[in-house]
N, C-alpha and C positions, 0 to 999 in steps of 0.2 A: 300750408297747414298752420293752425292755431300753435303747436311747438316749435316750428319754424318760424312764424313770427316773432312769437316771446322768446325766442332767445337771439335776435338779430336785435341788434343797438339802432340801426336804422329804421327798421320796421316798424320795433316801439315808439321811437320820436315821433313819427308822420302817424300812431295810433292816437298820442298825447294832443298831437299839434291839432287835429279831426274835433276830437273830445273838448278843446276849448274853444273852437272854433262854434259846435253847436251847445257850449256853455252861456258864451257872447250872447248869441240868438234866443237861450232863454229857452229850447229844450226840452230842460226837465228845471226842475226847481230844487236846488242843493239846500233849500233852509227847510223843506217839507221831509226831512229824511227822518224814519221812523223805521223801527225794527219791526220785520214781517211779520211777526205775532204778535206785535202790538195791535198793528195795521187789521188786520185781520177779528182780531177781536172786538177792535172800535168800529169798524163796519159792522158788525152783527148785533154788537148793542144797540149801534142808534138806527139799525134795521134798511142800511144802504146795499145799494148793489155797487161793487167796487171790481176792476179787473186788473191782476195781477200778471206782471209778465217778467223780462229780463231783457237786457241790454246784452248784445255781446260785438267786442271787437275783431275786426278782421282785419287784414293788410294784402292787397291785390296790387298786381304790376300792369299798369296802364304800356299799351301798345307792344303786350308781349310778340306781338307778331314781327315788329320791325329787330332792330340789331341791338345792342345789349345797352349802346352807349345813348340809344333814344328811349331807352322803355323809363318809366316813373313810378317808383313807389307811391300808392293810395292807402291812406289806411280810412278805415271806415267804421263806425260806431251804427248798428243795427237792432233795432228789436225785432224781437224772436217772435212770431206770428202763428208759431204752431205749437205753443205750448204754455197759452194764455187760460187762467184761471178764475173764477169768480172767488168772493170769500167763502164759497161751501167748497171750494173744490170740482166744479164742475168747469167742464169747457165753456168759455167764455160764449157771446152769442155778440156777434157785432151786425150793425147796422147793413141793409141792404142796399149796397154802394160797391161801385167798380169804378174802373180809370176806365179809360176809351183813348188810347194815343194814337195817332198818326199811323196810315199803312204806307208802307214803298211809294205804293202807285201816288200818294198824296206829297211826297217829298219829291219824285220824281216831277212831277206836273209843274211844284214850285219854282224849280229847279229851270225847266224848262220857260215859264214865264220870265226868268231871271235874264234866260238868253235872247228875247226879244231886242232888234237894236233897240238902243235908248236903254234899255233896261240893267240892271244887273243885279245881283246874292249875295248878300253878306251875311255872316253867321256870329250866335252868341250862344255862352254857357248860361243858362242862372249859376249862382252860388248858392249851393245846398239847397235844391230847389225845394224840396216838400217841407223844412222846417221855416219855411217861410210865411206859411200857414199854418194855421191852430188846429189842432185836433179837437173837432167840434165833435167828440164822442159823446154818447149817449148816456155814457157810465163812464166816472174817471177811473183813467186807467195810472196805475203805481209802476215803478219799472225800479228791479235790483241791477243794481251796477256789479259790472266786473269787480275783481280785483286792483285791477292793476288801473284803473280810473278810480279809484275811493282817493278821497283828500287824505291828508296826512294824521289829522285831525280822528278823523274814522278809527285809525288801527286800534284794539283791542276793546273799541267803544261796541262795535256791533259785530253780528253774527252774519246779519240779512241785508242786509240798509236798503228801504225802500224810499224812493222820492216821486212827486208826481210830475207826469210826463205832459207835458204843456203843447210843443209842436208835430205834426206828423211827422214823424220820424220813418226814414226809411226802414220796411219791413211791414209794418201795423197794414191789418187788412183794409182800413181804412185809410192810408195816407195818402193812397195815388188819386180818389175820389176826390177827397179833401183841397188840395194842389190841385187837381184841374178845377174844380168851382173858383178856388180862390184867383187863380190867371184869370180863367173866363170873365168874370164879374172887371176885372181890371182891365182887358182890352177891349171888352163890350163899353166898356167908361169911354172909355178912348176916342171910339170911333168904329171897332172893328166890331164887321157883322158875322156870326158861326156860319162855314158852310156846310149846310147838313149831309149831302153826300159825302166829306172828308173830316169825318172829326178832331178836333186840335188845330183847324183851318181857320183861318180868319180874314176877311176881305175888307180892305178901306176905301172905300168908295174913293172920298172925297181923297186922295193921293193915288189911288188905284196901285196901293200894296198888296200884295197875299203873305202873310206870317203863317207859317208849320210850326208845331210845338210837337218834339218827340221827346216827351218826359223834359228833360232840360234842356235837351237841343232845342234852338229857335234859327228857324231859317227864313230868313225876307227877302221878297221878290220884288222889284217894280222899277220906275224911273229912278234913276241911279241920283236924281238930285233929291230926292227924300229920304235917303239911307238915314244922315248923319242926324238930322231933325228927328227923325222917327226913333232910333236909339235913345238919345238926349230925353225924348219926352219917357218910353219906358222903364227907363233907371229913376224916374223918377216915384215908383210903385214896384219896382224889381230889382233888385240886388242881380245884375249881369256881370260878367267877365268883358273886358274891349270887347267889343264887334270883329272880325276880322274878314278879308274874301270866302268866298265856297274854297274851300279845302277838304276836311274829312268831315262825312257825317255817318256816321252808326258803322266805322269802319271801310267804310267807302272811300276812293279818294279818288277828287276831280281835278283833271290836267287840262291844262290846254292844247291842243295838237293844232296842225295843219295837215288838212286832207285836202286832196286836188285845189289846192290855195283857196279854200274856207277856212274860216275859224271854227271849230268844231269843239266838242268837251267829250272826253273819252273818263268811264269808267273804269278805275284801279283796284285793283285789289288782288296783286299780285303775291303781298305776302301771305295776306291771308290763305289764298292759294294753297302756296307752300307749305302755310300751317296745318291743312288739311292732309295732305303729300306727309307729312313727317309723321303726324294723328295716329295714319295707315300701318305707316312702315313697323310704328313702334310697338304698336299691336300686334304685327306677323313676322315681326323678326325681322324686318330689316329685308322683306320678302322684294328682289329686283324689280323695278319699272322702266320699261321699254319705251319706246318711243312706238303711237299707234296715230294714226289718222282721225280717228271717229271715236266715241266715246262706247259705241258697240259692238257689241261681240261677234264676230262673222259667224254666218249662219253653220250649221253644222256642227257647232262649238260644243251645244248643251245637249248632253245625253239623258234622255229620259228619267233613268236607272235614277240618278243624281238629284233628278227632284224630292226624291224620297228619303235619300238621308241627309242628316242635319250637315252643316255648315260647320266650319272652324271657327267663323266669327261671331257667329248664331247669341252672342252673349254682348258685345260689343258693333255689332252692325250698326244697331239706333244713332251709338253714339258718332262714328265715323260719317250715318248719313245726314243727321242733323248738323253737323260741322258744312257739309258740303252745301248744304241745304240753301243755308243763309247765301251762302256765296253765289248761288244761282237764282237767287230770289233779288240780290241786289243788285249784280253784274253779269253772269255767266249764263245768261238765258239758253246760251247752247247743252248746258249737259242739266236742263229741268226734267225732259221725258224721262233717261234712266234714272234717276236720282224717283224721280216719281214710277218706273216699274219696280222699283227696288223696295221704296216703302210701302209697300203694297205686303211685300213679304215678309216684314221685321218679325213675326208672329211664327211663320215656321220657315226661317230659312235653313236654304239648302245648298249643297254644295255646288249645286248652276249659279246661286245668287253671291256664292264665293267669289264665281269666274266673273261674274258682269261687276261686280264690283271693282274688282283689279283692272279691270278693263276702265273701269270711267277713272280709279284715279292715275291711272298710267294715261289715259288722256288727257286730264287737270296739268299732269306733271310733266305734259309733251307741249301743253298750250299756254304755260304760266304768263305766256306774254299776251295773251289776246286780251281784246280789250274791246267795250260795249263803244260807242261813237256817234253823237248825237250833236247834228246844229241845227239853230234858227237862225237865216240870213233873210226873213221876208219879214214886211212889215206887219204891225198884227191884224192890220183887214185884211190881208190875204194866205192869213192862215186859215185850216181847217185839221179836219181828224180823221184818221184811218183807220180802219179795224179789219183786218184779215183773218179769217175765222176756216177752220178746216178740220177732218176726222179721217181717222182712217175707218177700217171697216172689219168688226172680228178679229181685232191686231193684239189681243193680249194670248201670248200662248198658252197661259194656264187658264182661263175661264170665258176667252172668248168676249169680251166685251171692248167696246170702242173708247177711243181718246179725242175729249174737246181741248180743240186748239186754238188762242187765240193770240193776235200780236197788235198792242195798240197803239199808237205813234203820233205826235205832231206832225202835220207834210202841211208841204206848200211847194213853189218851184223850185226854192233853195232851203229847203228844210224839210229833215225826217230826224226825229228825236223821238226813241223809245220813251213808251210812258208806262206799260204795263205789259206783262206777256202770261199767257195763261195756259195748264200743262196738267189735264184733271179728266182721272176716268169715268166713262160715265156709270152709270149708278145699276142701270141696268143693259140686259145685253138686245143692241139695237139689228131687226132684221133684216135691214138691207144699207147700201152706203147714202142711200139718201134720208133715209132717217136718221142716222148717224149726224151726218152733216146737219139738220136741219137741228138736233139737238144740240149741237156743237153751235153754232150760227147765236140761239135763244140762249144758252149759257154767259159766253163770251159778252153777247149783247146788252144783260140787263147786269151780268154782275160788274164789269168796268164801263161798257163801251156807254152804257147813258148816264149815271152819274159822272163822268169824267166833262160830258159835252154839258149837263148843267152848268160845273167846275167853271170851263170855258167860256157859255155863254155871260155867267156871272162878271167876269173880270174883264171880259173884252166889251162889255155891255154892247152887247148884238147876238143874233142867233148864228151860232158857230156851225157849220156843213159836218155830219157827220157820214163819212163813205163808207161804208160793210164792203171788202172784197171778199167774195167767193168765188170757187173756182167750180160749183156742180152746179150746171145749167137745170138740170132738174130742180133742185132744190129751191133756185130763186124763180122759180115757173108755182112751184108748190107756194111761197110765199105768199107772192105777189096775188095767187088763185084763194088767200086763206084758207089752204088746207087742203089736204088729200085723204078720200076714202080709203087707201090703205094706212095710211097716220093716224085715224082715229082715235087708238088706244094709245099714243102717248102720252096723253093724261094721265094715264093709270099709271106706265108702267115708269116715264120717265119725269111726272110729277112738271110737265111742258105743256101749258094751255099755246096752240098755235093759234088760234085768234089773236090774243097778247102781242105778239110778234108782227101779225099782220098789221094789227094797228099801230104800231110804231112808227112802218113805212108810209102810214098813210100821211106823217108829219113830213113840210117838204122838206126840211132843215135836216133829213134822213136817208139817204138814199143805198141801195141794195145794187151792187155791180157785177158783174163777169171780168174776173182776171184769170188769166192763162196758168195753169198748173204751176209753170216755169217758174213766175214769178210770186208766186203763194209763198208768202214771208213764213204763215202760222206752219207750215209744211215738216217743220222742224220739229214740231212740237208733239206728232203725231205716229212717226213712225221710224226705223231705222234706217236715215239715209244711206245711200252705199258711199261709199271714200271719194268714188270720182265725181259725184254731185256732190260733197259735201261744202266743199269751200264755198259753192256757189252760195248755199242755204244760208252760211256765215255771212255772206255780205251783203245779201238782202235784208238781213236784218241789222246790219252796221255792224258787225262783228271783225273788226281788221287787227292786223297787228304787223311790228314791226316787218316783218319778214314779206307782208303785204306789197312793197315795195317805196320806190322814193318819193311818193308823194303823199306816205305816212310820216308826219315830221314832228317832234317834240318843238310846242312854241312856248313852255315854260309852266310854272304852275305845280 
C-alpha cells in the first residue's frame, strides 16, 4: 500500500532512484512546471486543448513468489490514466490506439525454435521500455507530481505543479501503442519482418532469427552463432539489460532435464503454484488440502439442492480463479478444463462450485512438482506439427453444451514440444458427438492450428506438414465428404462454415488422421478423466514429474 511504502526508508530510495532514472530520460520536463490554474487558464485564452493528469508513485516486490532473500524492491513512477482532464474539465479523449503484445502460443513457438540443434534463446530486458519513446499525443498532456518527487526548490512555491509530460510513461492510454510503433519501426530498420499471425514477432531472414517482444521482454531464437552480433547491433537503438540464457519469462521458468537420455526443457512454475495454494487458504481460513489424484470431483459429489445456494467464496472466486488461470495457461495444461468449468460460473456461484474448487486446488497443491516437458532432438527438415482436436458430448452438467479441445505440438521422431493447448465451451449446445467434434476439430484449427503452420513455414522456409489427429471416424468421413445433411445448421447455430474446413484439407501440406482414443492427447481437455487413466492423459501430453521415475533427471538450469 501507498502508507506502507511512504513510510519504509527502503521503499522510498528505489521510489527516488525510478524518479531520476526517468528524469535522465527526459520524461517530463522540470523547467515547464506551472501552477494548475495557471495552466489551465493559459490554455483557455490562447484557445488550446490541453490534458491534464497526475503522476503517482508505487513500490512493488519483484518475484514475491520465490523466498524472502530473492524478492526485490521496484518502485515505480505511473501516470494515472483514469482520471485525465481536459482544461474545461471534461474526460479527456485520446487517440484510437492499443498495444497488441505477444500471446503464450507465440513465446512458446520461440522458444521451441530456440531448441532446434544448432539453435538456442537468449533473453533481454529493455530499460524502461515505454519512455524510450515519445508520446506522440494529439493534445499535450501536463502531469502533477507527487509530493514526495517535487524538488526542493518547489516547497512553499506551488500548490499544484504541473510540468509537461514528454515520454510515454507507463499508465497513459496511449503508451503501449506508442512503444510498440516506436520497436517496430527499429527492427523493421534492421532487418526483421512482422509476422502477422503472431504480433510482437519478428523474422530475420537473412540470420533466420525470430525475436518476441512481450512489452519488455525480448526473446531470440535461432543459430546460436548470431546471438551476440544480433544484441550488439540492437543496443544500438535500444537501451537493453546484458542478454542472458532462457530462464524466466512472464514468470515461467525453464530448466533443463533429462528424460529417457534426451535433452528436454521442462516448464517451472512451482512457486507460483504455491502462491496460488496459499491465495485459497487465506481466503477460507486456512481450510485443510488433501492430497487427490485428479483435479475433479468424483461423481456423486454435487448435490443438486447446492446449485441453488450461493457459495462462501461467491465474492472472491474471480480472484483465486484468475491466479490459477495464468498458471494453466503458461504451464499446467492439466487443470485448464475445471479452471474453465468454473469460470463459467464466477456470475452465480454456488456451493458445488465451493467443492470443485477445493478440489482443483488440493490437486495444484498435491502436484506442485509436475512439470510441462518439451524437446526437439530432429533436424529442422524433419520437423512437422500436430494438432489433436476432441469434444466431448452434452458434458457440461448445468446447460448441456460441449467442450472444444485442442493440443498443438512440435513432433517429429525425437520431438514433441507443447506449443499451444486449447480448453473452450462451445457457444452453443451441439446435437450429436459428431457435430461436437466436428466443431471442436474447425475451432482448434483456424484459431492456433494454421496461423502457427504459417509461423513455421515462414522460418523453416519450406511448407511445414501440418497433421489434425482425431479420434471420430465419422467426423473425418464428414470432412473429407464437405459436409453432412444433418450439419447443415451449423452456420447458424455454431457460426462454423464447413466448406472452410474442407478446403483446408484440400491443401497437401494439411492432412486429417485417425488416432486411437488411447492416445487422443486433446482428451484432457474435454472431460473428467477417471484417477486410473489419468496419469496416462498426463504423459501424453508431456506432463511428468519427479516422482515419474529415474529417467526424470535435473540436468541444470
Amino acid at each position: 500500500s501507498r502508507q506502507e511504502a511512504m513510510s519504509n526508508p527502503a521503499a522510498k530510495a528505489k521510489i527516488r532512484e525510478e524518479a531520476e532514472g526517468l528524469i535522465d530520460k527526459g520524461t517530463w520536463d522540470l523547467n515547464t512546471v506551472t501552477e494548475r490554474a495557471e495552466l489551465i487558464a493559459g490554455a483557455k485564452k490562447a484557445g488550446i486543448k490541453i490534458h491534464l493528469g497526475q503522476l503517482m508513485s508505487i513500490c512493488s516486490e519483484k518475484f514475491a513468489e520465490l523466498a524472502e532473500h530473492l524478492r526485490v524492491l521496484k518502485g515505480r513512477i505511473v501516470f494515472r490514466g483514469d482520471i485525465v482532464k481536459d482544461q474545461e474539465g471534461a474526460a479527456a479523449v485520446f487517440q484510437d490506439l492499443a498495444a497488441n503484445p505477444t500471446s503464450v502460443a507465440g513465446i512458446n513457438n520461440n522458444i521451441a525454435y530456440g531448441m532446434i540443434p544448432g539453435h538456442t534463446t537468449s533473453t533481454a530486458d529493455a530499460v524502461k521500455a515505454y519512455v524510450q519513446s515519445l508520446l506522440d499525443s494529439k493534445h499535450a498532456t501536463w502531469v502533477q507530481l507527487p509530493p514526495e518527487l517535487w524538488p526542493a526548490s518547489w516547497r512553499g512555491q506551488y500548490s499544484k505543479p504541473m510540468v509537461l509530460l514528454v515520454k510515454s510513461l507507463y499508465g497513459h492510454p496511449e503508451a503501449g501503442a506508442h512503444w510498440e510503433n516506436h520497436l517496430e519501426r527499429i527492427i523493421v530498420k534492421l532487418g526483421g519482418k512482422p509476422v502477422p499471425e503472431f504480433p510482437s514477432s519478428y523474422f530475420f531472414a537473412k540470420t533466420k532469427m525470430l525475436l518476441t517482444v512481450y512489452v519488455d521482454d525480448f526473446t531470440l531464437s535461432g543459430p546460436a552463432k548470431h546471438h551476440a552480433e544480433f544484441w550488439k547491433t540492437m543496443r544500438e537503438s535500444v537501451d537493453l539489460d546484458p542478454e542472458t540464457k532462457l530462464e524466466r519469462i512472464l514468470g515461467r521458468h525453464h530448466d533443463e532435464v533429462n528424460v529417457d537420455g534426451q535433452r528436454c526443457l521442462s516448464f517451472n512454475m512451482r512457486d507460483y503454484a504455491q502462491q496460488a495454494c496459499d491465495l485459497y487458504l487465506g481466503l477460507t481460513g486456512d481450510k485443510p488440502l488433501k492430497e487427490v489424484p485428479t483435479p475433479f470431483c468424483p461423481e456423486g459429489t454435487f448435490c443438486p439442492a447446492d446449485d441453488e445456494e450461493e457459495g462462501e467464496l461467491a465474492g472472491n472466486a474471480c480472484k483465486v480463479l484468475m491466479k490459477c488461470l495464468w498458471l494453466g495457461r503458461l504451464a499446467r495444461p492439466d487443470i485448464i478444463k475445471p479452471i474453465g468449468d468454473l469460470a463459467t460460473q464466477v456470475q452465480k456461484w454456488s456451493k458445488n462450485c465451493d467443492k470443485a474448487l477445493h478440489r482443483l486446488i488440493c490437486y495444484i497443491h498435491s502436484t506442485l512438482d509436475h512439470r510441462l516437458i518439451g524437446t526437439v532432438n530432429d533436424p529442422a527438415e524433419s520437423l512437422r506439427l500436430r494438432l489433436y482436436v476432441d469434444a466431448d458430448f452434452a458434458g457440461d452438467r448445468l446447460d448441456a453444451k460441449s467442450t472444444n479441445g485442442g493440443f498443438l505440438c512440435l513432433y517429429g521422431e525425437n520431438t514433441f514440444f507443447p506449443l499451444a493447448w486449447i480448453c473452450k465451451k462451445q457457444t452453443a449446445v451441439s446435437r450429436s458427438t459428431t457435430e461436437a467434434e466436428v466443431i471442436s476439430l474447425a475451432h482448434s484449427l483456424f484459431a492456433e492450428a494454421l496461423p502457427t503452420a504459417a509461423l513455421w513455414c515462414e522460418i523453416l522456409g519450406r511448407d511445414v506438414l501440418l497433421e489434425v489427429l482425431e479420434d471420430n471416424e465419422a467426423t473425418i468421413k464428414i470432412i473429407k465428404k464437405k459436409g453432412s445433411a444433418k450439419l447443415r445448421h451449423v452456420s447458424r447455430t455454431h457460426r462454423v462454415n464447413l466448406a472452410s474446413t474442407y478446403d483446408v484439407f484440400q491443401d497437401p501440406s494439411v492432412d486429417l488422421m485417425y488416432v486411437n482414443t488411447k492416445e487422443q492427447v486433446a482428451d484432457i481437455f474435454t472431460k473428467a478423466i477417471a484417477p486410473q487413466h489419468w496419469d496416462h492423459a498426463l504423459r501424453l501430453m508431456g506432463m511428468l514429474s519427479p516422482a515419474s521415475g529415474p529417467d526424470y533427471r535435473s540436468g541444470g538450469g
